[in-house]
N, C-alpha and C positions, 0 to 999 in steps of 0.2 A: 644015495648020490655020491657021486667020487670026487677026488680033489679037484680034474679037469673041469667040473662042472662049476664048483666055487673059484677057481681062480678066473674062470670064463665071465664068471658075474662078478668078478673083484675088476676086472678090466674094463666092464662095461659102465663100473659105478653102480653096479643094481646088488648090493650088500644084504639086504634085509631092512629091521626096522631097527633102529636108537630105542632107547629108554623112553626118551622124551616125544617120540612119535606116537609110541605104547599110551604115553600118558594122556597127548595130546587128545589122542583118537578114545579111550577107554575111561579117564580116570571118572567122570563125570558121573558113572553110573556102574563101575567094576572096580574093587580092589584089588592093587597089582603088588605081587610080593616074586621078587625075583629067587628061586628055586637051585637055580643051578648057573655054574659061570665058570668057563675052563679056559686057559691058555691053551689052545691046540696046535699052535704055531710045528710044537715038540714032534708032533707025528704025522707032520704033512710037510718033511723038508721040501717035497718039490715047490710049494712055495717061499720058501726063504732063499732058496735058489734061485727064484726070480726075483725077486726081492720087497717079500712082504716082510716087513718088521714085525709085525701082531697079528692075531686072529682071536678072536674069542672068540665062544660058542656060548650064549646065556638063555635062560631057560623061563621064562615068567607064567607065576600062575595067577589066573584072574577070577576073581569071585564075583558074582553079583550080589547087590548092596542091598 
């Protein structure tokens, strides 16, 4: 997927999920251990160009219990 696709979903409000949607939706029956978590703002200027302040990319891994 390219950056037009994610600024396309940044616009539209359709982002992905939060932490707490993860948790909301999984915790009851998966352990969630977040894996990976990057500032990518750095290598996607055409959005700070537009003017997104942050992006991060997070990565969760889920076990069943």
């Amino acid at each position: 997927m390219d950056a037009e696709f994610w600024l396309q979903r940044w616009q539209d409000k359709q982002t992905g999920f939060h932490l707490q949607e993860v948790r909301d939706l999984f915790s009851s029956r998966w352990s969630i251990r977040r894996v990976y978590d990057e500032d990518i703002l750095a290598r996607e200027p055409r959005f700070r160009e537009r003017g997104l302040s942050r992006m991060n990319e997070k990565v969760y891994l889920l076990n069943k219990q």
